[in-house]
Structure formats: structure tokens, C-alpha cells
TIKOLSE-241289 format. One record per residue (C-alpha): residue number from 0; residue in one letter; x, y, z. Coordinates in pm, 1 decimal. Layout:
% residues N
<NUM, "A", <X, Y, Z>>;
...
END
This chain:
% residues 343
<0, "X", <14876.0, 491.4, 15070.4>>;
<1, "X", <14776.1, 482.0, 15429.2>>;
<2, "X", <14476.4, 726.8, 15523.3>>;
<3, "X", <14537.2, 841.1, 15848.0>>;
<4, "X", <14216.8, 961.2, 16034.7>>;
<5, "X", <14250.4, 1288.5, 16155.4>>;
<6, "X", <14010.1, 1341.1, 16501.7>>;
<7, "X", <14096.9, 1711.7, 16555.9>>;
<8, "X", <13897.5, 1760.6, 16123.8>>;
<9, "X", <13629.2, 1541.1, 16224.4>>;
<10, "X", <13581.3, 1666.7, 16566.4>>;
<11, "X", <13547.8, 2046.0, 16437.3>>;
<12, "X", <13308.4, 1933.6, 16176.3>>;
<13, "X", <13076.6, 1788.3, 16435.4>>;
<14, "X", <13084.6, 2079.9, 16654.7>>;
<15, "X", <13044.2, 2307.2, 16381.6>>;
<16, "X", <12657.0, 2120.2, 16259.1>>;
<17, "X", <12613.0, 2060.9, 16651.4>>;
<18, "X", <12605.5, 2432.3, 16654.7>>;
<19, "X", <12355.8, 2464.3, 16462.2>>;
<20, "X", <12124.3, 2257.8, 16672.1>>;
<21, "X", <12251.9, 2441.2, 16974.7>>;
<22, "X", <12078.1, 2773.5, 16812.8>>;
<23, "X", <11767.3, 2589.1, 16707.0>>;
<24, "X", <11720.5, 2486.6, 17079.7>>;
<25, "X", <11827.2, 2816.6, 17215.5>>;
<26, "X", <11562.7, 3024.5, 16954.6>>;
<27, "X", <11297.7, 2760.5, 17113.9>>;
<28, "X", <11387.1, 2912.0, 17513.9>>;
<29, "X", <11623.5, 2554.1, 17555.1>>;
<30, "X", <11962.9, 2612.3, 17668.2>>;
<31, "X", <12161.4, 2248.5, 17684.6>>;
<32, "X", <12327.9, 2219.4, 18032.4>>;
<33, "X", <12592.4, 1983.1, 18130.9>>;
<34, "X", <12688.8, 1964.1, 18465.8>>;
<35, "X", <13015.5, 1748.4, 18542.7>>;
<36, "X", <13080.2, 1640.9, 18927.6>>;
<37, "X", <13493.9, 1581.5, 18996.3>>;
<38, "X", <13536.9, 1438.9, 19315.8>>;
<39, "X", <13930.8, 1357.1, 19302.0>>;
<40, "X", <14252.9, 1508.6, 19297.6>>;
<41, "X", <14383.3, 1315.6, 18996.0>>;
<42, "X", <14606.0, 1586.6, 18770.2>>;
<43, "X", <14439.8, 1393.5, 18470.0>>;
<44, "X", <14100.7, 1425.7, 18595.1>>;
<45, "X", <14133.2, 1818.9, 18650.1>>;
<46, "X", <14211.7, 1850.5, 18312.6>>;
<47, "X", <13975.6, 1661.7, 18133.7>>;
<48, "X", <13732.3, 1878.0, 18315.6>>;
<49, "X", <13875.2, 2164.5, 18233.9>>;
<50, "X", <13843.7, 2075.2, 17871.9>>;
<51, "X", <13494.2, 1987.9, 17898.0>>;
<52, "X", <13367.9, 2324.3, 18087.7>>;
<53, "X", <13558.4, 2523.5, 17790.9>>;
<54, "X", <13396.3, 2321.3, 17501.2>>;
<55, "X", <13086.4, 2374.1, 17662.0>>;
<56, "X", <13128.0, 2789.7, 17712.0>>;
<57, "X", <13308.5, 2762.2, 17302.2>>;
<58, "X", <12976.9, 2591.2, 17129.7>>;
<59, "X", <12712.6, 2715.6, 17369.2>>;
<60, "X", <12650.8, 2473.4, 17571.0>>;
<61, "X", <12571.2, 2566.2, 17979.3>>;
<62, "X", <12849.8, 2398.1, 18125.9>>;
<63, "X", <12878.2, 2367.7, 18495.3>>;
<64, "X", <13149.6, 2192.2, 18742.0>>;
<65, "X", <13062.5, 2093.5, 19107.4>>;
<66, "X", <13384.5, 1970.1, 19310.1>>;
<67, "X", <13406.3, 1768.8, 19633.5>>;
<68, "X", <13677.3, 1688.3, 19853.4>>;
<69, "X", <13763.2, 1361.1, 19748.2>>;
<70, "X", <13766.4, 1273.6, 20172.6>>;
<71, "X", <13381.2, 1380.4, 20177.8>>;
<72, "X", <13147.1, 1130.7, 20271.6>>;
<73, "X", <12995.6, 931.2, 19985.2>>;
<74, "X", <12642.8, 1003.9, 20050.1>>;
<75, "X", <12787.7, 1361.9, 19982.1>>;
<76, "X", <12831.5, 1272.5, 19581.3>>;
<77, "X", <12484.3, 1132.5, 19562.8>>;
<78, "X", <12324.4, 1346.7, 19737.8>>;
<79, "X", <12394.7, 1608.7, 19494.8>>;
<80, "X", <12361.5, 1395.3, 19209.0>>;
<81, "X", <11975.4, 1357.9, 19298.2>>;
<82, "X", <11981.9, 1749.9, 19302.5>>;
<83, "X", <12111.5, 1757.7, 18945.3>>;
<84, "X", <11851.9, 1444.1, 18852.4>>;
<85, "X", <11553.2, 1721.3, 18974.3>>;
<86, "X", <11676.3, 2036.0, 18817.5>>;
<87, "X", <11527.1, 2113.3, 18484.5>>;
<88, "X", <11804.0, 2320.6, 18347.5>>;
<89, "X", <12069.5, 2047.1, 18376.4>>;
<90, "X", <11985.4, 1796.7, 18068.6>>;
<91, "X", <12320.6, 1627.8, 18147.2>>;
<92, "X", <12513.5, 1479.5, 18448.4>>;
<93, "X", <12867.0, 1330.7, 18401.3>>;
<94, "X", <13062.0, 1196.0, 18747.5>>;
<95, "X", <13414.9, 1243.3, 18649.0>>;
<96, "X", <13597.6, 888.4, 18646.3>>;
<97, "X", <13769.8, 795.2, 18896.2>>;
<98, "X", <13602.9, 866.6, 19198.3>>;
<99, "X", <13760.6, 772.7, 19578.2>>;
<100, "X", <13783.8, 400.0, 19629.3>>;
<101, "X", <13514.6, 456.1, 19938.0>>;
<102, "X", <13259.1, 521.0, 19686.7>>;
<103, "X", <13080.2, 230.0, 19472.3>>;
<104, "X", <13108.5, 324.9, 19092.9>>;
<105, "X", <12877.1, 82.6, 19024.2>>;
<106, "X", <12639.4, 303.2, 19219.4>>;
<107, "X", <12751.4, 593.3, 19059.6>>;
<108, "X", <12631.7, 503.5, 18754.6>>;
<109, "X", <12281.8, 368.6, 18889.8>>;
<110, "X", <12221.1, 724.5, 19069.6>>;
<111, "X", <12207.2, 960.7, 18776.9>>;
<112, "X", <11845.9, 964.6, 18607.8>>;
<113, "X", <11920.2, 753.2, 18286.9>>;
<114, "X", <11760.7, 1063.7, 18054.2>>;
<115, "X", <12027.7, 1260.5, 18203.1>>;
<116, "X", <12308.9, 988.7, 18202.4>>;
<117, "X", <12504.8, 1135.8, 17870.7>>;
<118, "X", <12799.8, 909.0, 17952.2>>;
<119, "X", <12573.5, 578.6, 17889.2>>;
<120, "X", <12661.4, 402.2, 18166.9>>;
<121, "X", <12344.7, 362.3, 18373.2>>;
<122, "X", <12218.3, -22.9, 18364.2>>;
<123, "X", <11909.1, 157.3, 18182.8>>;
<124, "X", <12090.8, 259.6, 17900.5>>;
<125, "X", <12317.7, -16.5, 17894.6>>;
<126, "X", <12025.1, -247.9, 17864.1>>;
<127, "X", <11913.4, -50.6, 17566.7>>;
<128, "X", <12238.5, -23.6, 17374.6>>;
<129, "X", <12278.4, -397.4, 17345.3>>;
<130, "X", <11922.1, -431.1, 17278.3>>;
<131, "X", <11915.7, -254.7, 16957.7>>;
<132, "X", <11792.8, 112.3, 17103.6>>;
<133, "X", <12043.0, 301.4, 17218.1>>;
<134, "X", <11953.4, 656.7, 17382.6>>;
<135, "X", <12263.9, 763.8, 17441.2>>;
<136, "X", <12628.5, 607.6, 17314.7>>;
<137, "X", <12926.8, 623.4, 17580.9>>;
<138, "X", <13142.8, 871.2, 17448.5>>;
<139, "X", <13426.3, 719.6, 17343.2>>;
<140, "X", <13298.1, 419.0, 17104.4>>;
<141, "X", <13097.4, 638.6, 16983.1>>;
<142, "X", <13376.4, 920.1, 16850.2>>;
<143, "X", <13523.3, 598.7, 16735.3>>;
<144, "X", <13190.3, 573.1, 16486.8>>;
<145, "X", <13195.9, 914.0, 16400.7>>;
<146, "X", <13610.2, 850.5, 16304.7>>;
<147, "X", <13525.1, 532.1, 16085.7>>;
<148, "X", <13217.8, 711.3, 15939.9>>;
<149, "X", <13424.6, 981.6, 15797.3>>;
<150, "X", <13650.0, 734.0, 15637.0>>;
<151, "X", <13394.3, 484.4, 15458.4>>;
<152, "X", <13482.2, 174.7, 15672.8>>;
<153, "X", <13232.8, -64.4, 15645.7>>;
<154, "X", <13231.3, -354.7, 15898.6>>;
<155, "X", <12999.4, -554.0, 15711.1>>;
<156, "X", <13114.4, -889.8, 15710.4>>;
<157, "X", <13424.2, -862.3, 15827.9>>;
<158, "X", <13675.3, -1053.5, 16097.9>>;
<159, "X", <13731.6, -775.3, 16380.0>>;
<160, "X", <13944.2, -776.7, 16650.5>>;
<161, "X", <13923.7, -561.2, 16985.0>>;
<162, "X", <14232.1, -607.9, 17238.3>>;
<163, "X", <14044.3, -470.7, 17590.4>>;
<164, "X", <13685.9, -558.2, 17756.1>>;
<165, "X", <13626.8, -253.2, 17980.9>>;
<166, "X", <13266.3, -167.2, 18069.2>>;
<167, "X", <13337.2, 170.4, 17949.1>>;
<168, "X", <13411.6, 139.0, 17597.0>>;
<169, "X", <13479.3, -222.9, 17494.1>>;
<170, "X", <13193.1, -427.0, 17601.3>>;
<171, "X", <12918.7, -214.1, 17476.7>>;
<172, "X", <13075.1, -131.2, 17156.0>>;
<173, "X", <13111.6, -532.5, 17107.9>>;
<174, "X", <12772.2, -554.7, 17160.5>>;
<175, "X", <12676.4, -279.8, 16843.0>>;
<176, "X", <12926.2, -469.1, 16635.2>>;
<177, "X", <12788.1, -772.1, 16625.9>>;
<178, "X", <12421.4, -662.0, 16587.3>>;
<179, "X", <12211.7, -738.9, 16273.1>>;
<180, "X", <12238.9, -359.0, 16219.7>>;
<181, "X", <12411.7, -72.9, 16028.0>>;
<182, "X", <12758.0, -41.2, 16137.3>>;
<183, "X", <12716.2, -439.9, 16279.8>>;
<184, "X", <12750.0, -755.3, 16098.1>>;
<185, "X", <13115.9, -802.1, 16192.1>>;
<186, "X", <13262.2, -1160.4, 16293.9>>;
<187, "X", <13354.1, -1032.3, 16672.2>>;
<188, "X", <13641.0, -1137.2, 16870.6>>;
<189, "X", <13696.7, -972.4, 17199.6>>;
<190, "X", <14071.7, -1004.5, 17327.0>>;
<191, "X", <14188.8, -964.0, 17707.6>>;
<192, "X", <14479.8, -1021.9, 17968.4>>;
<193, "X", <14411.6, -1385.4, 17891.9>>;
<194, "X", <14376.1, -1446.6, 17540.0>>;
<195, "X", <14644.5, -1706.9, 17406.1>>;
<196, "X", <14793.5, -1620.0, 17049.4>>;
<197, "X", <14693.7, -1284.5, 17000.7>>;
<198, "X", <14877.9, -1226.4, 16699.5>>;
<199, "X", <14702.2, -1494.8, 16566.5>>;
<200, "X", <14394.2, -1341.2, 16604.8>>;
<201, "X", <14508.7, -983.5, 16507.1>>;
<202, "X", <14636.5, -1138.3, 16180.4>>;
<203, "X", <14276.1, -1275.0, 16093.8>>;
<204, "X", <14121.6, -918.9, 16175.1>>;
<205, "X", <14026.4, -695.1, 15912.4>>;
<206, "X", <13971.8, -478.4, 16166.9>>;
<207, "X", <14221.6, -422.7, 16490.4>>;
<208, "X", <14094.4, -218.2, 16754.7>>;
<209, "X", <14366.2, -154.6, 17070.3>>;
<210, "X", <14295.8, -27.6, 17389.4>>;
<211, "X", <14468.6, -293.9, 17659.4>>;
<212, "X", <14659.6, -0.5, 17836.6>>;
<213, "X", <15027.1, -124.6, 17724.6>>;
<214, "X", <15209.6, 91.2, 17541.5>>;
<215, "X", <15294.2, 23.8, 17158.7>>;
<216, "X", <15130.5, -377.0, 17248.7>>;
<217, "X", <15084.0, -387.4, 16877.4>>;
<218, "X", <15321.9, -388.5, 16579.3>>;
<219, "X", <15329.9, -465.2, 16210.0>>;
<220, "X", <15415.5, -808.1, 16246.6>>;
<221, "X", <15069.0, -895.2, 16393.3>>;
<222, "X", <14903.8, -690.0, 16146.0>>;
<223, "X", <14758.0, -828.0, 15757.5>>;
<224, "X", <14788.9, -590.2, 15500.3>>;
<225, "X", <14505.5, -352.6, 15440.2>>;
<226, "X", <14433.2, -371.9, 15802.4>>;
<227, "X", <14184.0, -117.9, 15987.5>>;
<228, "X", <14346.1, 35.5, 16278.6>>;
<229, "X", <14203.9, 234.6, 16578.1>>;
<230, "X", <14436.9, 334.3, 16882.3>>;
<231, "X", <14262.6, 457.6, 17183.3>>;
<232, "X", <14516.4, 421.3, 17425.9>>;
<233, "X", <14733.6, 670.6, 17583.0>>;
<234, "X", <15075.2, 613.4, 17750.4>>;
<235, "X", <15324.2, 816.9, 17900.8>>;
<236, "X", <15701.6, 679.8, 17828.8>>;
<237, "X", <15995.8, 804.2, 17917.5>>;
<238, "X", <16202.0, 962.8, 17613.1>>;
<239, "X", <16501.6, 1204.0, 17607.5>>;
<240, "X", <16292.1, 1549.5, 17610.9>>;
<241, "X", <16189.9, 1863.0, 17809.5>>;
<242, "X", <15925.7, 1665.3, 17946.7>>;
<243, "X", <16152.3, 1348.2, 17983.6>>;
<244, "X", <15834.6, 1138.5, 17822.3>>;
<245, "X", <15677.0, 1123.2, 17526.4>>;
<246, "X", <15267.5, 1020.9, 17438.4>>;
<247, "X", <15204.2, 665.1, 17242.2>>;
<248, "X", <14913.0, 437.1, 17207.0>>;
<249, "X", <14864.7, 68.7, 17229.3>>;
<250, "X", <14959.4, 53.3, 16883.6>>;
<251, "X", <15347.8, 72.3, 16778.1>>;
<252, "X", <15230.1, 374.8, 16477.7>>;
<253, "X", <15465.9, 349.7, 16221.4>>;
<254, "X", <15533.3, -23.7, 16208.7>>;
<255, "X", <15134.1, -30.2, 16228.7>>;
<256, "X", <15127.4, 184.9, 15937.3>>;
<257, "X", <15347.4, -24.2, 15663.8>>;
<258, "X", <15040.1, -256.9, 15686.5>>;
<259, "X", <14725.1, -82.8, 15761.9>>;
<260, "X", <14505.6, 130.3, 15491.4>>;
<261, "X", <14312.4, 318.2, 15795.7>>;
<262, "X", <14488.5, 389.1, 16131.1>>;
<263, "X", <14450.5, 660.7, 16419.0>>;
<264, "X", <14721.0, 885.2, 16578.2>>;
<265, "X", <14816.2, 954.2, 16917.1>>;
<266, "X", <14778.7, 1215.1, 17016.6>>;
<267, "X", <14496.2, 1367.3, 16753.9>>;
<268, "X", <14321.3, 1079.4, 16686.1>>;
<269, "X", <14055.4, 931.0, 16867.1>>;
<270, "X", <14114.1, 1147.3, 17174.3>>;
<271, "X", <13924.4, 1496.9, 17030.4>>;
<272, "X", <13636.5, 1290.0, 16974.3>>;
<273, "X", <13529.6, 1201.0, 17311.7>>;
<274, "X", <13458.5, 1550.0, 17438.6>>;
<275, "X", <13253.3, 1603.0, 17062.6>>;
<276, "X", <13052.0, 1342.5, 17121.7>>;
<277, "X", <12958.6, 1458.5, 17487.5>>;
<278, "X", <12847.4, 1783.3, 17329.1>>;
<279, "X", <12670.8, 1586.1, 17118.0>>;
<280, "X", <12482.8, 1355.1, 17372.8>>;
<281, "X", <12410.1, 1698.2, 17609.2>>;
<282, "X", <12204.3, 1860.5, 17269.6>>;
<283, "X", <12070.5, 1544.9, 17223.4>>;
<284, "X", <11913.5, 1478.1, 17563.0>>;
<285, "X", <11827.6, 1871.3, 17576.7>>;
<286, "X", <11628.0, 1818.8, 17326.1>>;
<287, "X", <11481.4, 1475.7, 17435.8>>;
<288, "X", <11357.1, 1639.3, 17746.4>>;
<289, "X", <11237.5, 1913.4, 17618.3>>;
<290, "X", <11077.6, 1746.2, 17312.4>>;
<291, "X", <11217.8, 1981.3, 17109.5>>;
<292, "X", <11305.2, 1836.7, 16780.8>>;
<293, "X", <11704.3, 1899.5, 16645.7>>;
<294, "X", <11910.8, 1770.4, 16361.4>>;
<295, "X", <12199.6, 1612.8, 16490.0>>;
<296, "X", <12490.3, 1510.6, 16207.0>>;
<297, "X", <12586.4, 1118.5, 16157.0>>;
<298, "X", <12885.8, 1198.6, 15915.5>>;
<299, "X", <13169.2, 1382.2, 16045.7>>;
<300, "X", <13383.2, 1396.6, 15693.2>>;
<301, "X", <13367.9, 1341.9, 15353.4>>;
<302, "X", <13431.0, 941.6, 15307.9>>;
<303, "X", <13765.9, 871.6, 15185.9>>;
<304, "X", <13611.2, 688.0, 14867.0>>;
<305, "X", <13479.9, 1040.8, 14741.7>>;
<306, "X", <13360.2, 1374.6, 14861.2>>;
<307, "X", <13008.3, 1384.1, 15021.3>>;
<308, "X", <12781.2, 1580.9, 15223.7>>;
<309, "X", <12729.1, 1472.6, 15582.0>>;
<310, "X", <12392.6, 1345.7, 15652.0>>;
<311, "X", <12159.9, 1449.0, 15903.2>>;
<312, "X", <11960.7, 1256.2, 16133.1>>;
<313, "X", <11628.2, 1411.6, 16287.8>>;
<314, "X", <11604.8, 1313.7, 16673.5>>;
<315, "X", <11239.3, 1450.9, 16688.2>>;
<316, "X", <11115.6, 1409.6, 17039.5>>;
<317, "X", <11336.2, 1085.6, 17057.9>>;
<318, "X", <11196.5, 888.5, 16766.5>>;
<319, "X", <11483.0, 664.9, 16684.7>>;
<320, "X", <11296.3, 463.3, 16452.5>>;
<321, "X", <11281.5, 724.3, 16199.1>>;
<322, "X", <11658.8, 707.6, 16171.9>>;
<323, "X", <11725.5, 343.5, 16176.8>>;
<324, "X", <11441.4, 384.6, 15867.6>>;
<325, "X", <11644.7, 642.0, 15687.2>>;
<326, "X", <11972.9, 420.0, 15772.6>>;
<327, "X", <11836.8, 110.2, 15650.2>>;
<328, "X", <11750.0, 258.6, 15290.6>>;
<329, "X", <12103.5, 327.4, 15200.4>>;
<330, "X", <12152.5, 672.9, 15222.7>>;
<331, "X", <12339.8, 661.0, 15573.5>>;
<332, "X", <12669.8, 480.0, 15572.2>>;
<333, "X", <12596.3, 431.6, 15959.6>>;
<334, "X", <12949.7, 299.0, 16086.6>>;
<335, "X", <13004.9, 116.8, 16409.3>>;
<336, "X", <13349.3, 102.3, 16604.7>>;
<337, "X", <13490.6, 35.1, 16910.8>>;
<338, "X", <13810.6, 8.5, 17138.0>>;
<339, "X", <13817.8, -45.9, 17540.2>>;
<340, "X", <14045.8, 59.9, 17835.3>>;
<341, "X", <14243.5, -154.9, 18081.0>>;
<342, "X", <14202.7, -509.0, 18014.0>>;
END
């Protein structure tokens, strides 16, 4: 029988032990902030900040939103992202993607104070994820771990298969995959616009991770059985409705799910995550700054195998060796998982 992974469970049982860490930093005079900058007028954008402030004012978290014209000067966005970088109280700054086409991303990314950059993206934290020593995981991959966590996935060995290679989500999670690590140790092979045979390769993968940005791009037929399944895309399609379109991922679901033993939703599957886990990289780097020590949860779920308690791992100060430690003597199942955006 197919397990299918349910984000919205997982997501509530992070933010439930993230709570808990919240209080522990509040009773020590911390209050996390997260302040998001939107500089757009994308409908989508809006939304997903308006998501994030409300997590944020639901778990604890000081949540803050600072809008710009999207015509205002570029200097304009950094200039106030180095105000953010100097104010103590704001432990996390997130420019809301995408921003005009007159301002460099690529500077974006470099201008927010890496201990503060809870998206991952600054070439400071990059550097560190593929090196071994991540401080902070992009979001998305790393709801994705949380999701394969809770089921007992382990990619140990195994042939995996991820259809996108955006900076975002696909590269760096590549990069953890592959590593001589817990949650690494797969046979990696990174698919694109420009791969030949791709159902070739997806019918070698254990493991078949889609995020390409084209709706329903994979179906059964380039699926083995017993396949592991992870949909992060999201596309609108046109369908006879109220709306007059319905939501579907990159993955064609129930065809998908004749073959596979694991597989993600859309809506409800991967999706809840990726606000979690920026609740869950704010606490953390509130409490990296502060050098307040939390415990911050690794398992979201039960494993599918058998009931468990989630284990905890102590981010003391920042000392990230204690928890690879406590991973490496068996009593985290430490799970590693990735998809990317547009190919």
C-alpha cells in the first residue's frame, strides 16, 4: 500500500516542539524576529508573505514585513537590508523572491549578513552546506528532509534521481545527497531541460524527485515499482470549475502512485513545509546569536516502519558537531532530500 506523506501532520508536529524552543528563548529575554522585505506586486508573492507574517504572530515568532514599490531605486532594497543586518532584534532577513528585474538577485543574496540569511542563499552559507557544515538549510530541501524523515526513507545506497537544477533548492540539496554523511550516500543524478532519456534514468531511480516546472512531467510508466516520490512543483491548469483551474505537480499523482511506496501530494505535501522550516531556521539563528542554547526537533513523525519518538537535537551556541556525533551513533535516522524549481 502506498504511504502517502502528509506535510500539513508533519508540519504541525514541528511547530508544535519549535514552540517549545520559542518559550525557552523568550523565558531567557530572546524574542526570534523575522523580518521579510517584498518588493513586487506579484499576487503569489503577497500571499506567501502573508502566510509567513501569520505563522510568525501563531507560534511566537516577531514577524515583521517591510514593502517597497517595486519602481524604487535598487539601492533602496539594500539600503534597508544593511539596516536589518545592524539591528539586534531581527535574527532573520528573508527578500521575498522575485524581486524587479533592475535589481541583481545575485546581490541580493550577498547583502544580507550570512548569520541572518535564514533562506541559505548567501555564498557564505552556500559554501558551508556543500562543505559538510551547514548553518542554515534553504527552506524547501530542507522540509523535504523533515517529509522523508518522518517516513523512514533511507537514501543510503541508493540510485536517485532529481528532474530540476535551480540554485534554490536543487543544487544544494544534490550536494547533501551525495555527501559521505547521514541522509547522503546516494548514487546522484541531476536531470535538466537537456537530459536525453529521462525515463531511462527515472526507471533506474529508487528515488524520483520532480520539480522541472511542467505540469504532471512524470507518470507511472517512467516509474519502477517501490519507487520514492517527492513532488514540489505547483501548476495551475485549466479544468472545468469555479475557478476554471485546478492545482497539480510535476508528477502525474495517481499514475505515480500504482508504482511508488512513498509519494507527496499537491497541494498538502511538500508545500506546508517550507514556511515550518523558516520558523525553524529564525529560532535557530535567534538562538545562534544570542548564544542561547535550544532544542530544535530532527523527526517530524513517527517513521512509517513503527511508532517512535522524535529526536531532539541540541544547537547549543551553534555546536554542530555535537549533532553530527549523536547522528553518527545511530540514534538519529538523519534523512536527506531534495527537489528544485525551473529547470
Amino acid at each position: 500500500m502506498t504511504h502517502v506523506l502528509d506535510g500539513n501532520a508533519v508540519s504541525d508536529r514541528i511547530r508544535s516542539n519549535l514552540q517549545t524552543a520559542i518559550d525557552h528563548l523568550r523565558d531567557s529575554g530572546v524574542t526570534p524576529g523575522l523580518t521579510t522585505v517584498l518588493m513586487s506586486e506579484d499576487d503569489a508573492s503577497r500571499t506567501y508573505v502573508s502566510m509567513k507574517q501569520q505563522a510568525c504572530e501563531d507560534i511566537g515568532i516577531d514577524g515583521r514585513t517591510r514593502r517597497l514599490d517595486a519602481e524604487q531605486p535598487a539601492e533602496d532594497l539594500f539600503d534597508l537590508v544593511k539596516e536589518l543586518n545592524a539591528r539586534a532584534d531581527v535574527h532573520g532577513i528573508l527578500v521575498q523572491m522575485p524581486v524587479p528585474d533592475h535589481v541583481d538577485k545575485r546581490r541580493v543574496f550577498r547583502s544580507v549578513d550570512p548569520m541572518k540569511d535564514v533562506d541559505g542563499f548567501h555564498p557564505e552559507n552556500v559554501g558551508r552546506l556543500v562543505a559538510g557544515n551547514a548553518r542554515y538549510k534553504p527552506c524547501t530541501p530542507h522540509g523535504i528532509q523533515k517529509l522523508l524523515e518522518s517516513a523512514g526513507v533511507d537514501t543510503a545506497g541508493k540510485e536517485a534521481v532529481v528532474v530540476g537544477r535551480s540554485d534554490i533548492v536543487g543544487k544544494p540539496m544534490a550536494n547533501l545527497l551525495i555527501q559521505k554523511a547521514p541522509g547522503g550516500n546516494a548514487t546522484t543524478t541531476l536531470c535538466h531541460s537537456q537530459t536525453e532519456n529521462l525515463t531511462e534514468k527515472t526507471r533506474q531511480a529508487d528515488l524520483v524527485i520532480a520539480a522541472a516546472g511542467y505540469p504532471e512531467l512524470i507518470d507511472g510508466s517512467m516509474l519502477s515499482e517501490g519507487t520514492t516520490v517527492i513532488d514540489v512543483g505547483i501548476n495551475h491548469v485549466d479544468a472545468d470549475n469555479e475557478k476554471g483551474y485546478k492545482l497539480v505537480g510535476d508528477v502525474a499523482y495517481e499514475s505515480a502512485k500504482q508504482k511508488a511506496d512513498v509519494i507527496t501530494p499537491v497541494p498538502g505535501g511538500v508545500g506546508p513545509m517550507t514556511i515550518t522550516m523558516l520558523l525553524y531556521n529564525t529560532v535557530k539563528a535567534a538562538s545562534l546569536q544570542t548564544e542561547t542554547p535550544v532544542d530544535l526537533p530532527w523527526v517530524g513523525l513517527p517513521s512509517v516502519g513503527g511508532a517512535r519518538d522524535a529526536d531532539k537535537a541540541v544547537f547549543a551556541g551553534g555546536d554542530f558537531g555535537n549533532t553530527l556525533s549523536r547522528m553518527r551513533s545511530g540514534k538519529e535516522s538523519f534523512l536527506l532530500w531534495f527537489l528544485a524549481y525551473p529547470v
